[in-house]
N, C-alpha and C positions, 0 to 999 in steps of 0.2 A: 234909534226909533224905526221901528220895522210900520212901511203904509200899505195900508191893504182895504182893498174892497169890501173883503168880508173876514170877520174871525168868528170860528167856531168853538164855542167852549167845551168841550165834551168829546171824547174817541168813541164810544159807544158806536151800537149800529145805527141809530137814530144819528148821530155826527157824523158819520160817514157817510150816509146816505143824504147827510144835507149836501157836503162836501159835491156828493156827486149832480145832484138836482142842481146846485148853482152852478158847477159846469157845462152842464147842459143851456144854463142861462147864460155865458161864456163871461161866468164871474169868477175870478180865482180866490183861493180861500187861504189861511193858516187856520191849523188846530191846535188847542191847547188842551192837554191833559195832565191832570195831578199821577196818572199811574208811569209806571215804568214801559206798557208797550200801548197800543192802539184793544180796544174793545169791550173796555167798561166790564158790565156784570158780566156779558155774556163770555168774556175769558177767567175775569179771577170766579165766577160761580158756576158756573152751565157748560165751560169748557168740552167735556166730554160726555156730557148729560144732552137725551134730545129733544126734539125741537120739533112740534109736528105741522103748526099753525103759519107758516111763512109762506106765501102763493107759489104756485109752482114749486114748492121744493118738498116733497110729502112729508120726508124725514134727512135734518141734519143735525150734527152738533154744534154749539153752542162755538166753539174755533173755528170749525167749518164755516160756517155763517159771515164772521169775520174776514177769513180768507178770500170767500166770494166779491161782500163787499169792497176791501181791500183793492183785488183786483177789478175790479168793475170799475172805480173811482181812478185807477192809475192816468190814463188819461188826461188828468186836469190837474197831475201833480202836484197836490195842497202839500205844504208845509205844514210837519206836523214838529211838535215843541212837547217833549213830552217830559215826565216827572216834574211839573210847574203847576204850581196853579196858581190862578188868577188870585189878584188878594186886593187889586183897586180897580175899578171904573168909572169912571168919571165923563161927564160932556164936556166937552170943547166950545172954544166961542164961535168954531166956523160950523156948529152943529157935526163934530163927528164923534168917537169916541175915544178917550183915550184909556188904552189897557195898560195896569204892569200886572206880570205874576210876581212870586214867592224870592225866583232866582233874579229878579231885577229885568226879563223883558220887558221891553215895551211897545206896544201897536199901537198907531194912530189908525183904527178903523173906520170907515162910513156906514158898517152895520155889523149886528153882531147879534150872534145865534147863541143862545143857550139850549145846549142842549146834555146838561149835566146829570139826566137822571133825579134822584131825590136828593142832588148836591154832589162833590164831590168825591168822588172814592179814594179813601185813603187805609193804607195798611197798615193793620192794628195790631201795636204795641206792647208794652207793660208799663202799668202804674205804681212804677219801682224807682228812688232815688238815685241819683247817677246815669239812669237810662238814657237819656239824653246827650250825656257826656259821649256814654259809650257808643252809643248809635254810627255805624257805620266806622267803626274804629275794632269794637270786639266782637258788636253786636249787628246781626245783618239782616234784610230782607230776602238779601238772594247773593248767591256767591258773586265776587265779582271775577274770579278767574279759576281754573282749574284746578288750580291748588292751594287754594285761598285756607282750606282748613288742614292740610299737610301736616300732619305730628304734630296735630292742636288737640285735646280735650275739650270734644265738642256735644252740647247741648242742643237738638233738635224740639223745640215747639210746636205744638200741633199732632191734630188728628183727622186730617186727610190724606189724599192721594198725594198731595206736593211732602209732606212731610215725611212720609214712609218712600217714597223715592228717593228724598236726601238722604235716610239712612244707608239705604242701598248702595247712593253715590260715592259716602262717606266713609263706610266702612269694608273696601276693598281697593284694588287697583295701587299704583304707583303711588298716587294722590291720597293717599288714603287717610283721614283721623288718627292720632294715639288710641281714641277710645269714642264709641258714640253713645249715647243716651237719647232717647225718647221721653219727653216728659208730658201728660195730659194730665188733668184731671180726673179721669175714671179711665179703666180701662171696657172702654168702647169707641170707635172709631166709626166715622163719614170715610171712608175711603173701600176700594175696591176689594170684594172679599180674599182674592187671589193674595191681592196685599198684603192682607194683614195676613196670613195665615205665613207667608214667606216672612214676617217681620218676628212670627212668633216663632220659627224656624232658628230663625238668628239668634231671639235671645236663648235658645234653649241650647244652640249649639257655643253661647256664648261670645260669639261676636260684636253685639251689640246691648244692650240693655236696656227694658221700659222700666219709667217709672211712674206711679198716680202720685200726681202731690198738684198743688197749687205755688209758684213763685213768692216768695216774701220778700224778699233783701238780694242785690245784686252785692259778692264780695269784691274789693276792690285791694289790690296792694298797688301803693304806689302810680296811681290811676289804671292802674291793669286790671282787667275781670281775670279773677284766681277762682270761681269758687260762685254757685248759686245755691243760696238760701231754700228751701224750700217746706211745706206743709204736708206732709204725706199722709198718705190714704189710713194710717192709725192715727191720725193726728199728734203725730211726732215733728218738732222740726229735725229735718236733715241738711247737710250741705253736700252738693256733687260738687266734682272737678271740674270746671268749665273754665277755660281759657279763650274759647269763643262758643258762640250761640247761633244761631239761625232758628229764626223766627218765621214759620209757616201758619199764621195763626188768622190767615184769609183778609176782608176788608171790609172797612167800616163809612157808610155814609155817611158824611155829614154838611148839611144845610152851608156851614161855613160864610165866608164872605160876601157869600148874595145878597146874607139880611142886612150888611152895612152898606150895598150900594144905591139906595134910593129908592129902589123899583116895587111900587105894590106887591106885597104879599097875598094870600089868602089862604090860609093855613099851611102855611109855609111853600106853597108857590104860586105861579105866575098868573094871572090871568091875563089869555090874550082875547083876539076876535078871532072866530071863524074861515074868516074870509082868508085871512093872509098870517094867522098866526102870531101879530105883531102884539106886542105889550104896549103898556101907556106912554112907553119912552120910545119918541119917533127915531125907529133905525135901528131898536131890538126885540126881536122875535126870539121867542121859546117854542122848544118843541119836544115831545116827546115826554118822561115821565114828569119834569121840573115842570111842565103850566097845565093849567084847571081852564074847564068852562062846561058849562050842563050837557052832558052826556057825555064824558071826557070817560076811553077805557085805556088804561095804563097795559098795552099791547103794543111789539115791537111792527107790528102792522100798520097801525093809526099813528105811530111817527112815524111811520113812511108816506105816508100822505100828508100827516102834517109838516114835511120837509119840502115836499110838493112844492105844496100852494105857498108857505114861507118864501122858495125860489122866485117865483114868480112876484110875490111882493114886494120881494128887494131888487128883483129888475126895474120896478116900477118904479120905485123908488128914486135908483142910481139915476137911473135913464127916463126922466116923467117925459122925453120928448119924443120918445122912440119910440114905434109901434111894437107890440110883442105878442105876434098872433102864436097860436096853441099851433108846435109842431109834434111829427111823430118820429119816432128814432125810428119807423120801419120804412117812411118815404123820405124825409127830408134831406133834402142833399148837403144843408148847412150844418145838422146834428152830425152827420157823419163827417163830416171836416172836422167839427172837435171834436169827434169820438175818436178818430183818424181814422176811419173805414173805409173800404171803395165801396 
């Protein structure tokens, strides 16, 4: 049982920037996220896509943003826990919380941020029998070493920028595939024109191969993926060789476990107060896209302020004894001891 002041649910820039605002309130935090790195939308969507509305920064991208935060937050060293997600919350009798995720952590909190966006992001799959078996055995979201698909017969999904770079990864070098495939639904593509035009390169020179179809049937010998079923663009079934897969095929919100843990909804989020951003359950605040209230604009701006004033509420909270007057990180001599600045 890990005990903490504060748990963040959400990596997002909105959870990062909580992260940092309760450092500032010299409260130490853990983060928990269901993705595989720190950054919510703004890395699996807006990654290289820009950004023009964030104060002082006229123009960045969507990593970039990340990065800053990131380093801005280092400082107050939060513990981040990541590919987990929360799946229980529950109160305690001494009024604090108690968290597990997915993978069986568990936090005894005394306050806790939600700051999940519209829920969860998780990375979307196929609704194919066996998928599940195979999941992380044939079937992957992301390689897990360099030569994970070596003289494999491999099937790329997807039609963006991450999926036309695994071909490229895939079908050259030491490391290289037996064979790659492309498979979309239509031949059009979300990804960088440069890209595709080098992806139509390849198949013309033969290196690689796209194909339009739709997924039907994953084939199986022996619990092994031999073989994907597919729907193709004449509405023929065909089957490729696939020995393994990778799946680029971006991520999916969803609401998930919030709506089993108690907490007022209002069309599927939070409502706080104003003031401190706090929900009806004393000790958790929402911020950012997850909670509602009259004139709520779903802007990575306004959860920055609403991480704000959330900080300050849960100082108040922890410490109802302590004074906590408004300092400035340009004079204060105590913010720069926990900034560690001279």
């Amino acid at each position: 049982m890990i005990q903490t002041e504060a748990l963040i649910i959400g990596a997002g820039p909105v959870g990062l920037f909580q992260a940092f605002q309760l450092g500032l309130q010299d409260i130490r935090c853990h983060v928990v996220d269901a993705l595989p790195q720190i950054g919510g939308q703004c890395v699996e969507l807006y990654a290289n896509k820009p950004i023009y509305d964030i104060p002082g920064i006229p123009l960045c991208s969507g990593q970039e943003l990340i990065d800053q935060l990131n380093t801005q937050v280092k400082p107050f060293a939060p513990q981040f826990h990541l590919q987990e997600l929360v799946s229980q919350l529950e109160a305690t009798e001494d009024g604090q919380w108690h968290v597990q995720t997915d993978k069986g952590t568990e936090f005894k909190a005394a306050t806790v941020f939600i700051a999940a966006g519209v829920g969860a992001f998780v990375k979307r799959g196929l609704s194919l029998p066996g998928f599940d078996l195979l999941l992380d055995k044939d079937i992957f979201h992301a390689a897990n070493k360099d030569s994970s698909f070596k003289g494999k017969h491999l099937v790329v999904l997807g039609d963006n920028d991450a999926a036309l770079q695994a071909c490229v990864q895939w079908r050259q070098g030491d490391n290289a595939a037996t064979s790659v495939t492309l498979l979309h639904r239509r031949d059009q593509f979300q990804a960088d024109p440069q890209a595709i035009e080098l992806m139509r390169q390849a198949c013309a020179a033969k290196t690689m191969r796209f194909v339009a179809g739709q997924p039907t049937a994953l084939i199986q010998t022996q619990g092994q993926l031999t073989g994907l079923e597919i729907l193709n663009a004449l509405g023929d079934t065909e089957v490729l060789p696939a020995d393994s897969m990778l799946l680029c095929l971006g991520i999916s919100p969803k609401l998930g476990p919030i709506s089993n843990w108690g907490l007022a909804l209002e069309r599927k989020q939070l409502p706080v107060n104003t003031e401190t951003y706090a929900t009806q359950a004393r000790g958790i605040f929402a911020v950012g896209d997850i909670n509602t209230y009259p004139g709520k604009k779903k802007l990575i701006l306004c959860g920055f302020h609403e991480a704000t004033l959330a900080a300050f509420g849960a100082a108040a909270l922890l410490r109802p004894d302590q004074k906590n007057p408004l300092q400035y990180t340009t004079t204060s001599t105590h913010l720069h001891k926990l900034l560690g600045v001279s």
